[in-house]
C-alpha positions in Angstrom: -64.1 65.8 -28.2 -60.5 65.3 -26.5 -58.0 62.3 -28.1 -57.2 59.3 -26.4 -53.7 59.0 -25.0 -51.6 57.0 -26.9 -48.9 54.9 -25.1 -45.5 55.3 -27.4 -42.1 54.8 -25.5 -39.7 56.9 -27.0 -36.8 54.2 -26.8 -38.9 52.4 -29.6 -38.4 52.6 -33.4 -42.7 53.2 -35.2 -43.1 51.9 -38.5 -45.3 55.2 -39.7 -47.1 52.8 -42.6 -48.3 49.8 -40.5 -48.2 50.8 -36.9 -45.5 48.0 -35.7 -43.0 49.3 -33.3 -39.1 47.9 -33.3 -36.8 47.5 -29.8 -33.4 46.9 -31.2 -32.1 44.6 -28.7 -28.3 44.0 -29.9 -26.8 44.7 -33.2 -28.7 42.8 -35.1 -31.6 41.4 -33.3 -34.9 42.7 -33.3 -38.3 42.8 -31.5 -41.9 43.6 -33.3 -44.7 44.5 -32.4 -48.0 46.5 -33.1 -48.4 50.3 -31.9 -51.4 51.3 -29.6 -53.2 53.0 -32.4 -52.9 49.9 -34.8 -54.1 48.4 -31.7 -56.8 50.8 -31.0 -57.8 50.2 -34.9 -58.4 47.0 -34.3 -59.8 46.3 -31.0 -59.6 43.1 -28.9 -57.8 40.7 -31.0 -58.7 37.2 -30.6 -55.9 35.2 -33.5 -52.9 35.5 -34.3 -51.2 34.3 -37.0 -47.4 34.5 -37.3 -44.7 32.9 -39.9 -42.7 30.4 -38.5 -39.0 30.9 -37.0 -36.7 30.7 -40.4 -39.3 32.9 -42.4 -36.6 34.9 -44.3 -39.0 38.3 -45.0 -38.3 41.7 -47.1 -39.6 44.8 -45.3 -43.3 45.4 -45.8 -44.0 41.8 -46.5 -46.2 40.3 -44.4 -45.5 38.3 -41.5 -48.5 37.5 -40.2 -52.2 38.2 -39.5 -54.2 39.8 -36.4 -58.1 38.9 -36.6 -60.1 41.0 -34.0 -63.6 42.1 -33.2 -63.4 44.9 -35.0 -61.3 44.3 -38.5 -58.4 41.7 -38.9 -55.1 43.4 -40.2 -51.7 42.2 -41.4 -48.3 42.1 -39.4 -45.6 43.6 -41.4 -42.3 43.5 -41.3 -40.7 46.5 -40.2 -37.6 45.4 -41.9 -36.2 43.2 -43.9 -34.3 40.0 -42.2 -34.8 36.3 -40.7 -37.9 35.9 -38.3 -36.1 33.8 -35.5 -38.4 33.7 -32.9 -42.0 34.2 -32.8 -44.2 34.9 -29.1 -46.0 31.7 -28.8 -47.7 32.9 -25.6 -49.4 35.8 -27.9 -50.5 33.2 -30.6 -52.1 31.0 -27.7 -53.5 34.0 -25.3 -54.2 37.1 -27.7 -55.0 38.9 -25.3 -51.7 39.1 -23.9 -51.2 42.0 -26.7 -53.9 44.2 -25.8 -53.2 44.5 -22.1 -49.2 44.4 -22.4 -48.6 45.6 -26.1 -44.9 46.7 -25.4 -43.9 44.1 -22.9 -44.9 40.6 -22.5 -47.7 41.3 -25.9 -44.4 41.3 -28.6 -45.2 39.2 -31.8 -41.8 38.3 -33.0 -38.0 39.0 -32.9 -35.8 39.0 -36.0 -32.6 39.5 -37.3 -32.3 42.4 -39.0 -29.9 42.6 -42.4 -30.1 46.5 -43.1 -31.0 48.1 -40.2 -28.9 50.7 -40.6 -30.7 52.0 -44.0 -33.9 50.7 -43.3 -34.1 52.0 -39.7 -33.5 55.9 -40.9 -37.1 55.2 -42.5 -39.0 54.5 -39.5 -40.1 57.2 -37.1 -38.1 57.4 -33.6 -36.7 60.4 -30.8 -38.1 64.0 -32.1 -39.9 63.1 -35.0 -42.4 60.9 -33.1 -44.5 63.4 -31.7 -45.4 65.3 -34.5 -46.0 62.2 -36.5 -48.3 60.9 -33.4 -50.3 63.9 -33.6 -51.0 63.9 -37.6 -51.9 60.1 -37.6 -54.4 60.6 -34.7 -55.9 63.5 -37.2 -55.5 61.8 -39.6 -57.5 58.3 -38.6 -60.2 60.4 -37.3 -60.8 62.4 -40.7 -61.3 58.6 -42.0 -63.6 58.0 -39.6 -61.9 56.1 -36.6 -62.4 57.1 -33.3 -58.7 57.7 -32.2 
């Protein structure tokens, strides 16, 4: 059976845990979203619940909630920082994130207070290949179609 292709620009920062993806914007601001295979995971979504602007989060805390057909998963902060604005179009039109997932289907921005340290632990450049490759083996061993 061949894999799906996974869309996963290379300018993006993958956090390997909880399938969000990070565009660092300027030094200290931050965009989030969720990765195609999170996405794929979960299927269409159809809510979206994000913390409000002000949310002061550590990384791996929850920011949020995506409820789909298939399963409803968190949203996770990819690092830790202030949430500052969050993609009210999303939480109106979820859809918005299944058709443009690294464009106009972002979640939230932040600003960052570690990224220098915390960013070395999420996946980006060379490494994301290799990591792509064992996470789609590594879902389908569990039983997902990836």
């Amino acid at each position: 059976m061949a894999q799906k292709a996974f869309e996963f620009p290379e300018e993006l920062y993958y956090d390997k845990n909880h399938h969000m993806w990070v565009r660092k914007d300027n030094s200290a601001t931050i965009v989030v979203g969720i990765d195609a295979i999170g996405l794929d995971n979960l299927g269409d979504l159809a809510y979206i619940t994000l913390r409000p602007e002000g949310t002061v989060v550590k990384k791996g805390e929850t920011v949020g909630t995506l409820e789909a057909a298939k399963m409803t998963g968190d949203v996770f902060a990819p690092v830790s920082g202030r949430i500052i604005a969050v993609n009210n179009a999303c939480v109106e039109n979820p859809g918005l994130v299944n058709s443009d997932a690294y464009g106009k289907g972002w979640l939230l921005t932040m600003e960052a207070v570690n990224w220098e340290e915390e960013s070395s632990q999420l996946v980006h450049g060379d490494d994301l290949e290799p990591w792509i490759a064992a996470e789609i083996q590594r879902l389908e061993n569990q039983g997902f179609d990836a």
